[in-house]
C-alpha positions in Angstrom: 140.6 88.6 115.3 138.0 88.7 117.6 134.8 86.0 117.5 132.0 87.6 116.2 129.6 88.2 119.3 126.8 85.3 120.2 124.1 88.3 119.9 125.2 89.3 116.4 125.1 85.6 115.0 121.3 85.4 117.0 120.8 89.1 114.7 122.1 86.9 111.4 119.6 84.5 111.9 117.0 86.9 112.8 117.7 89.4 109.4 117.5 85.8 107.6 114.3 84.9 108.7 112.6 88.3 108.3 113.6 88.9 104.9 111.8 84.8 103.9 108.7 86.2 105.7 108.8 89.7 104.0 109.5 87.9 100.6 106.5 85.5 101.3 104.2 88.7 102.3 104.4 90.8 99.4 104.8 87.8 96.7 102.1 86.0 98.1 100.1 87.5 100.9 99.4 90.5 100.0 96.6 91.0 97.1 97.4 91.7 93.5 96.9 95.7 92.9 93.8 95.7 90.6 96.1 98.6 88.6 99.3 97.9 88.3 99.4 94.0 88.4 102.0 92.4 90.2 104.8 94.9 89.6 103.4 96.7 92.5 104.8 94.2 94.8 108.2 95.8 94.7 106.6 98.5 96.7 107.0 97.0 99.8 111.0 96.5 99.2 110.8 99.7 98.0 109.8 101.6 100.8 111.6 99.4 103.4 115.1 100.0 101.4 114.0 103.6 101.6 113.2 103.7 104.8 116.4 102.0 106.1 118.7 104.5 104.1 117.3 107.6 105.4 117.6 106.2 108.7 121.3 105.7 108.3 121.7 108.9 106.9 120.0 110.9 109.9 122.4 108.6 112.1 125.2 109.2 110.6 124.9 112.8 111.3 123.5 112.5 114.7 126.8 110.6 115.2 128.8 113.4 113.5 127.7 115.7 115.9 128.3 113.3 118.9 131.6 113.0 117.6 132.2 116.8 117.7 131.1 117.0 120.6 133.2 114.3 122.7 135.7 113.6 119.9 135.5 109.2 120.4 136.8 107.7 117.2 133.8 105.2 117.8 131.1 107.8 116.2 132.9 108.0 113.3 133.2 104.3 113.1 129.6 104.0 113.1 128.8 106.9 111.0 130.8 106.0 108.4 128.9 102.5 108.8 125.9 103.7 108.1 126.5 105.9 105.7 127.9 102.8 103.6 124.7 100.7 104.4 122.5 103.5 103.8 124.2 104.9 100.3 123.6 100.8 99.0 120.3 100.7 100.4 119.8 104.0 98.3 120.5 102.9 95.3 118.7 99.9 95.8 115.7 102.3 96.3 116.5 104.1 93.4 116.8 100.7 90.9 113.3 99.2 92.9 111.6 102.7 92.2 113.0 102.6 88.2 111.3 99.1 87.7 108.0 100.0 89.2 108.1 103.6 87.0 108.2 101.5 83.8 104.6 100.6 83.6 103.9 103.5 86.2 105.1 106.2 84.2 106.1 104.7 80.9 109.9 105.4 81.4 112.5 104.0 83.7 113.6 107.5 84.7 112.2 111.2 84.8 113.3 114.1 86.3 110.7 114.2 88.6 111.1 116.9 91.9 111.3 113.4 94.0 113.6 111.5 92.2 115.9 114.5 91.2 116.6 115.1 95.5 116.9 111.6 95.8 119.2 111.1 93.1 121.4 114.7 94.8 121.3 112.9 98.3 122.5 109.3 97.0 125.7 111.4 95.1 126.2 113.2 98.0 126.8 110.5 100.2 128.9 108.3 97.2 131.1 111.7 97.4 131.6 111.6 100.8 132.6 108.3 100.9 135.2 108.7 98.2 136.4 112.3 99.9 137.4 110.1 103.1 140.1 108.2 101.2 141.9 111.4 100.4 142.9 112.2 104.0 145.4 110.0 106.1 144.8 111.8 109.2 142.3 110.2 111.1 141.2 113.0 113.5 141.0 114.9 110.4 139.1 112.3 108.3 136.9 111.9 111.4 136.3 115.6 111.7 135.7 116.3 107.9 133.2 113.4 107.8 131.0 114.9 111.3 130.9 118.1 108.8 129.7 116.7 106.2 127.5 114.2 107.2 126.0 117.0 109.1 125.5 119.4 106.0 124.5 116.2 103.8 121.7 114.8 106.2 119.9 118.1 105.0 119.1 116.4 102.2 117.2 113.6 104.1 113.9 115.6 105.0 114.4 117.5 101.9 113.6 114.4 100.2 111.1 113.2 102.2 109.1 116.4 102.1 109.3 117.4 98.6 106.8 116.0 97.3 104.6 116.8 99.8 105.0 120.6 98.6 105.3 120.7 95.1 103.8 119.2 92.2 105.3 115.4 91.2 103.9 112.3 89.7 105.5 110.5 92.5 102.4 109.0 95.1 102.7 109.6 98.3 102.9 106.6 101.0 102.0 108.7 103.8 99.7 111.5 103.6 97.1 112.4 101.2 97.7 111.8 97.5 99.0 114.3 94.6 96.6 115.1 91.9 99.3 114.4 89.7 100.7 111.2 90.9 101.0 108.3 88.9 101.5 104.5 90.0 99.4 105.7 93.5 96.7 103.4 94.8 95.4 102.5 97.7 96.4 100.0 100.4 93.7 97.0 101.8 94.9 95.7 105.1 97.0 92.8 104.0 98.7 95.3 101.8 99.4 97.1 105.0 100.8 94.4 107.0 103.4 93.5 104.2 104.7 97.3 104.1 105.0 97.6 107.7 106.7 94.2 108.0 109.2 95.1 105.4 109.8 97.9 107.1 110.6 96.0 110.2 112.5 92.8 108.6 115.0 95.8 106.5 115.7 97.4 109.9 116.7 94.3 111.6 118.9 93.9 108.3 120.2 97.5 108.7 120.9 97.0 112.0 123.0 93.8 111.3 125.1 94.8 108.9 125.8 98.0 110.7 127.3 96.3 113.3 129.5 93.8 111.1 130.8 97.2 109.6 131.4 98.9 112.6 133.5 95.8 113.6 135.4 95.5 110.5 135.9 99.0 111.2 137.8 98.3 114.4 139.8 96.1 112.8 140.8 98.5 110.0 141.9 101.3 112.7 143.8 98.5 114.4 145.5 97.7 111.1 146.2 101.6 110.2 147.9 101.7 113.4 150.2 98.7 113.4 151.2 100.8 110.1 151.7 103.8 111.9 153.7 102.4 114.3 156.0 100.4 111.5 156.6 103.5 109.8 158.2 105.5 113.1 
């Protein structure tokens, strides 16, 4: 097995360190929301897990289309990467978003325009995954998931831009606030800072464990083949 590369121990250390200093910026930096109390401090995980997983989503089928196009295993290596990071970071999202809707909206769960899409996107992803495992081929595995991750990445600005066209008690981060919304409020500066550095600190953490799948990846095709082989 191959050392793990000096740059990706330097990105461990780095992810480490960014998550302490997010952590330490919305528990104690940032202001208490006059509102909602302290529960509003999982926004800022909330929107950086968010953020990360419809990154990986997009990438996975930019990399789907790459692969299409030039047919390198290596796309689908990092496609199906991020499609794992992403889904977890989903449902992360999801779990954050049913704690704060407690007090928000009196319920952990409501069938809300937002949280219906993002509930369809996180299954459709979860069924991709498991649809992979069915087929032994890996130029046909590889193709299927280009297709779907393709089709499924639809769902990613459908999410996104839902609630900026119909009704929904969900607030809006960026952009002007719903009428309806519940749980919205507006951000002071410090507030600010702690969003935008979570966003940064759960890229660097996206980014990391990307590569570490991508790599254990590699090692998984190198595996399948010895198998291959041993069965001829």
């Amino acid at each position: 097995m191959q050392s793990k590369p000096l740059t990706l121990k330097a990105l461990d250390l780095v992810s480490i360190l960014a998550m302490v200093i997010s952590t330490y910026l919305a528990l104690v930096f940032a202001p208490q929301e006059a509102v909602m109390g302290n529960v509003q401090r999982i926004f800022y995980f909330h929107v950086g897990t968010a953020w990360v997983a419809m990154l990986g989503f997009i990438l996975a089928a930019v990399s789907g289309v790459v692969y299409l196009i030039t047919k390198d295993l290596k796309w689908d290596r990092f496609e199906l990467a991020a499609v794992e990071v992403s889904a977890l970071f989903f449902f992360i999202t999801i779990c954050l978003g049913s704690i704060w809707a407690r007090p928000a909206w009196n319920t952990w769960w409501t069938w809300d325009v937002r949280l219906t899409t993002a509930a369809v996107a996180e299954l459709i992803f979860i069924a991709y995954l498991m649809l992979r495992q069915g087929i032994e081929d890996p130029e046909k595995r590889a193709r299927f998931g280009a297709v779907y991750t393709l089709l499924g990445g639809l769902s990613v600005p459908v999410t996104f831009l839902v609630i900026r066209f119909f009704r929904t008690i969900h607030p809006v981060v960026i952009g002007s606030q719903s009428a309806e919304a519940e749980g919205g409020f507006n951000m002071e500066s410090k507030m600010v800072t702690a969003m935008l550095f979570a966003i940064l600190a759960f890229t660097v953490v996206f980014v990391d464990l990307v590569w570490h799948r991508v790599r254990l990846g590699q090692f998984a095709e190198k595996v399948e083949q010895l198998k291959l082989k041993a069965s001829l």
